[in-house]
C-alpha positions as CSV (number, residue, x, y, z in Angstrom):
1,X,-27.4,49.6,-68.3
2,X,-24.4,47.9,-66.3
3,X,-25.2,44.4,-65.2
4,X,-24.9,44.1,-61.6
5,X,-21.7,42.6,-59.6
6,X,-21.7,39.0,-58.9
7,X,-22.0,37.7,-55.0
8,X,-18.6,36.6,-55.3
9,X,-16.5,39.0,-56.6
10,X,-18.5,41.5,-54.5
11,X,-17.1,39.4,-52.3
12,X,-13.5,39.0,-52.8
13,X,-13.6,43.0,-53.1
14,X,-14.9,43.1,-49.7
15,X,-12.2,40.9,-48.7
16,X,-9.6,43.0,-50.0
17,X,-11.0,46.1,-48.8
18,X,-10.2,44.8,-45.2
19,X,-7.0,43.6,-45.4
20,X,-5.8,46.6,-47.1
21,X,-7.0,48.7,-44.1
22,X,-5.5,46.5,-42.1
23,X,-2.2,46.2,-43.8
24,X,-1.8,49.9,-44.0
25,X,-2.7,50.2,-40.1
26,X,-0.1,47.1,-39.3
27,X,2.5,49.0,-41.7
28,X,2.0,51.9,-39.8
29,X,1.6,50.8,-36.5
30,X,5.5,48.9,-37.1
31,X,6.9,51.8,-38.6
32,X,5.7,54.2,-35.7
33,X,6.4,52.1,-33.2
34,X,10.2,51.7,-34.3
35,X,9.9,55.7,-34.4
36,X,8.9,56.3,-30.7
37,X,11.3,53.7,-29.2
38,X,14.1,55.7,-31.3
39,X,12.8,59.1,-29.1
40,X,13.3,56.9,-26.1
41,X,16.9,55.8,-27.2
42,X,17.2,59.6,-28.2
43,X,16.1,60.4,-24.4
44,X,17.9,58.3,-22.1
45,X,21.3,59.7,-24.4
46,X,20.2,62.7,-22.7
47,X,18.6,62.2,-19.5
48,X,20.9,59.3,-18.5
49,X,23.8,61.2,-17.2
50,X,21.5,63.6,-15.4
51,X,19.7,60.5,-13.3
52,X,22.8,58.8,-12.8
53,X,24.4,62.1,-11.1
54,X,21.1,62.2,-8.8
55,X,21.2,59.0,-8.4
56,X,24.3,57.0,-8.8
57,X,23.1,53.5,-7.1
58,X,20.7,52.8,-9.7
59,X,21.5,50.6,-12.6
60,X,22.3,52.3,-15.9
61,X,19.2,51.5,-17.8
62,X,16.5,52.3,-14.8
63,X,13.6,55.1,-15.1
64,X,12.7,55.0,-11.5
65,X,13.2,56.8,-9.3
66,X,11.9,59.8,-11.9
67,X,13.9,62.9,-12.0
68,X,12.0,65.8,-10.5
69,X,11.1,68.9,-11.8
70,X,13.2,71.0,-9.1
71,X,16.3,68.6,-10.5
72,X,15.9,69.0,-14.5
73,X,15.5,72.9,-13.4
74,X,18.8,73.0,-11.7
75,X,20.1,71.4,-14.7
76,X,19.4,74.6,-16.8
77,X,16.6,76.0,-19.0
78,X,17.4,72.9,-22.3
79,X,16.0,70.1,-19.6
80,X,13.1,71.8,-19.1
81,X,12.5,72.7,-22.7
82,X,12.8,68.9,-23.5
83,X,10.7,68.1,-21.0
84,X,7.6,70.2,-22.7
85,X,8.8,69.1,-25.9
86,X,7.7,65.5,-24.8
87,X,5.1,66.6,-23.8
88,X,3.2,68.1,-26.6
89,X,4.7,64.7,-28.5
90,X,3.1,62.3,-26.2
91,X,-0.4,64.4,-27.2
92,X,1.0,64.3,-30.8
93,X,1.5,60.2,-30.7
94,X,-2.2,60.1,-29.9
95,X,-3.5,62.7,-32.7
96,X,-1.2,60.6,-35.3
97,X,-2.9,57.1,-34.2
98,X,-6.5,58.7,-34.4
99,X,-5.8,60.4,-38.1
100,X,-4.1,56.4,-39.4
101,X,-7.4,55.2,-38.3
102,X,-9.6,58.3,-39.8
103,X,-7.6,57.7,-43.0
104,X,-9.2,54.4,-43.3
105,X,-12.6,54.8,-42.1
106,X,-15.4,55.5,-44.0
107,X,-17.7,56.0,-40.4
108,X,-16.7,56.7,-36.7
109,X,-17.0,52.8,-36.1
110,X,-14.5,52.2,-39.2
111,X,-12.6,55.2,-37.2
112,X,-12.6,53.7,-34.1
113,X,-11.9,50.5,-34.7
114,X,-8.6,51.4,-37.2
115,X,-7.6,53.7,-34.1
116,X,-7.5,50.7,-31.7
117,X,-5.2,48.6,-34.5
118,X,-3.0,51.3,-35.1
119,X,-2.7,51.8,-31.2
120,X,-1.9,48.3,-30.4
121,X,0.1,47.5,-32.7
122,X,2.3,50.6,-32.2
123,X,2.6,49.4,-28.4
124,X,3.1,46.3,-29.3
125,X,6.1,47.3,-31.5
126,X,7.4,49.8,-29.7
127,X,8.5,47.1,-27.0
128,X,9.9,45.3,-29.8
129,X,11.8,47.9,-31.0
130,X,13.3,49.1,-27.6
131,X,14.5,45.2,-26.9
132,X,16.3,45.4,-30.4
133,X,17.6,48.7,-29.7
134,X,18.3,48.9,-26.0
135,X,18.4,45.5,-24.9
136,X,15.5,46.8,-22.3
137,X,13.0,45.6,-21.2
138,X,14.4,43.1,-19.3
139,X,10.8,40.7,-18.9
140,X,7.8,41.9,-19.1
141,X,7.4,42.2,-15.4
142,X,9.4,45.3,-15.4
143,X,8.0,48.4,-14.7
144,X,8.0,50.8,-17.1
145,X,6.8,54.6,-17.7
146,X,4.1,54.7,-19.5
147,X,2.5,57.8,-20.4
148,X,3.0,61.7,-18.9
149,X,-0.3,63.2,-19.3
150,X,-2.6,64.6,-17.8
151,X,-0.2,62.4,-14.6
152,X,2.3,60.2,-14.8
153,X,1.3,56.2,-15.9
154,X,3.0,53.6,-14.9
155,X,2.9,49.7,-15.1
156,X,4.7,46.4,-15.9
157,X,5.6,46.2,-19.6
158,X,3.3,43.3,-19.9
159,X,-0.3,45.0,-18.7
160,X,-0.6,47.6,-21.2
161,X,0.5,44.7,-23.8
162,X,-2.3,43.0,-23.0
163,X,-4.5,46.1,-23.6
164,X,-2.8,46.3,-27.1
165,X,-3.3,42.8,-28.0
166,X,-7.5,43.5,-26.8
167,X,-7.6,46.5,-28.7
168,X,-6.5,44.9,-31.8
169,X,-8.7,42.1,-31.1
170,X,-11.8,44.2,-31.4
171,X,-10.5,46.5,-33.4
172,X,-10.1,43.8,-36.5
173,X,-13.8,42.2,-35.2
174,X,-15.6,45.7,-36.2
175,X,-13.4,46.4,-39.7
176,X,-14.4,42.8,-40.5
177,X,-17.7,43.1,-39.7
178,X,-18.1,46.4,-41.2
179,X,-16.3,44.5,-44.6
180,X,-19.1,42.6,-45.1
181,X,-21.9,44.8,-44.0
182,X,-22.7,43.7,-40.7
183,X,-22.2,46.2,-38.9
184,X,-22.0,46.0,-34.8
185,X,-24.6,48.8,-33.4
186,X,-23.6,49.9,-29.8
187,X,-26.5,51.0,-27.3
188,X,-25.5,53.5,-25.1
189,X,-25.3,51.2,-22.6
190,X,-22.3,49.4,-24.6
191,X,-20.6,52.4,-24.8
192,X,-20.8,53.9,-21.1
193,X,-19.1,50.3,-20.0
194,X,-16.8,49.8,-22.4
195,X,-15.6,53.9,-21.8
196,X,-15.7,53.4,-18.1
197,X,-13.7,50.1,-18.3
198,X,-11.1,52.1,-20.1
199,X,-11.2,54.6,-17.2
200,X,-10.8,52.0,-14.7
201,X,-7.4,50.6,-16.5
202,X,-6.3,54.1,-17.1
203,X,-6.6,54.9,-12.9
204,X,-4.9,51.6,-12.4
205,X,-2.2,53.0,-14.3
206,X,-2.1,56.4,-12.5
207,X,-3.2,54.9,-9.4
208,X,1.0,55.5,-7.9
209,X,1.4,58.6,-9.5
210,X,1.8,60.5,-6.4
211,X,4.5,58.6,-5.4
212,X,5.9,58.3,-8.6
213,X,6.1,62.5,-8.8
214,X,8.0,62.1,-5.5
215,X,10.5,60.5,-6.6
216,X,9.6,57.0,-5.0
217,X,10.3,53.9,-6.5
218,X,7.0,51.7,-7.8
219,X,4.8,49.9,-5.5
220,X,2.8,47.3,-6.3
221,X,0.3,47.6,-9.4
222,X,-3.1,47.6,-8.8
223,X,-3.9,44.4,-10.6
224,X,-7.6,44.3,-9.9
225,X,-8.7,47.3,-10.8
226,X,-6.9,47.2,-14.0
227,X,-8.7,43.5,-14.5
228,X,-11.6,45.2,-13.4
229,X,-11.7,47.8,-16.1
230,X,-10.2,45.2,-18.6
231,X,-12.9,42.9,-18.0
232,X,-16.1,45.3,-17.6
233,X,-14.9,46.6,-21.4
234,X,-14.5,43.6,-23.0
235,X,-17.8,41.8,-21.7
236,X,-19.5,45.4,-23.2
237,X,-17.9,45.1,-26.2
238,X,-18.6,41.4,-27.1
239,X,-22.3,41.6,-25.6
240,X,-22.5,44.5,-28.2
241,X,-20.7,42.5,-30.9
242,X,-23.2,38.8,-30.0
243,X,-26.5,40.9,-28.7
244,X,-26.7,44.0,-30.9
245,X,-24.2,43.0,-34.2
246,X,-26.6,39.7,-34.4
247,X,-30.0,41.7,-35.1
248,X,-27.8,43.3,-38.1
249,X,-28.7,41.6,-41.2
250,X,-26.0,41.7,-43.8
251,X,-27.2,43.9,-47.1
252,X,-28.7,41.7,-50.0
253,X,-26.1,41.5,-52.9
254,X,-27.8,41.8,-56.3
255,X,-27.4,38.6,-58.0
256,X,-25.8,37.7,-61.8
257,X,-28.5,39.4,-64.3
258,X,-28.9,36.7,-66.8
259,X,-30.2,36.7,-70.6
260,X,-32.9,35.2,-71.5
């Protein structure tokens, strides 16, 4: 019979466990993120001389005011056709992001929590990228597109950062907790916050989209509902993380079998 692992190399393999998932999600969180801000360059290569035609007192680099769909019509059945294709790739991004973090998950909280790092650090990335690239954004106070689906979501580059740099955040909490067999157990009350937190940052985003789909140039984000949303999450998550992770015990590691 095999003699049993010691505490502490148990240990150390625990600690390498996590920071190979997490190397693997940062790896591919960079690499994806220099992807999507290529699609962008890509994009405005072929979008830019359509929007400047429309409208010609913008500046060079701006996305608002959006081109409508009666304009990329008139601009001939290939406008249109990129316009779906981006589309079904915006849905696409998000199936990618969810099978990283199924890749390293050996549970849905594993799952979860390596989609949150790959998402954030992707986000985080691709604004890195499109500075390198583009020379754009300009600060983080400028506005930028966000997202097309199911409307579109819009923002200054800095407030879905800071949901990138949360997500991470709790996303590396639960892998390392998970590591070491302490696992965080959400109530259902944990998890109807923290998803209606998410909501609320997500209608902060679309809050504009009206005007945005009529051509009209930003107004104002709707900073607090999106602190709103930010905040009722994150107290969810880390009453679920002090409250219900603490009444977790961590398993017993067998200890050194010794001859006598």
């Amino acid at each position: 019979m095999s003699e049993p692992m010691p505490r502490r190399l148990d240990a150390r393999g625990d600690a390498f466990n996590l920071c190979r998932q997490l190397a693997a999600l940062a790896a591919f969180g960079i690499s994806f993120g220099f992807v999507e801000a290529a699609v962008v360059e890509y994009l405005r290569f072929v979008w830019q001389p359509v929007h400047s035609r429309y409208f010609p007192d913008t500046a060079a680099d701006s996305i608002f005011p959006l081109l409508s769909l009666e304009q990329l019509r008139s601009e001939g059945p290939e406008q249109m056709r990129i316009l779906y294709t981006e589309l079904v790739r915006e849905a696409a991004t998000l199936v990618m992001l969810a099978a990283a973090g199924l890749a390293v998950a050996r549970n849905a909280r594993q799952w979860l929590a390596g989609f949150m790092i790959a998402f954030g650090v992707w986000d985080i990335f691709f604004y890195v990228f499109l500075k390198v690239l583009l020379d754009w954004p300009e600060s983080l106070l400028t506005w930028d597109l966000l997202f097309l689906l199911p409307v579109p979501w819009t923002g200054p580059v800095w407030s879905p950062l800071l949901v990138s740099v949360s997500m991470i955040a709790a996303g590396t909490v639960l892998l390392w907790r998970e590591s070491y067999d302490r696992p965080v157990q959400f109530k259902w009350s944990n998890m109807i916050l923290i998803g209606l937190g998410g909501t609320t940052v997500i209608a902060a985003f679309c809050w504009d989209w009206r005007n945005i789909v009529a051509g009209g140039e930003p107004n104002p984000f709707h900073w607090p509902l999106f602190a709103l949303g930010l905040a009722v999450g994150l107290t969810a998550f880390c009453h679920a993380l002090i409250c219900c992770g603490s009444r977790t015990q961590p398993k017993a590691r067998p200890e050194v079998c010794r001859g006598g």
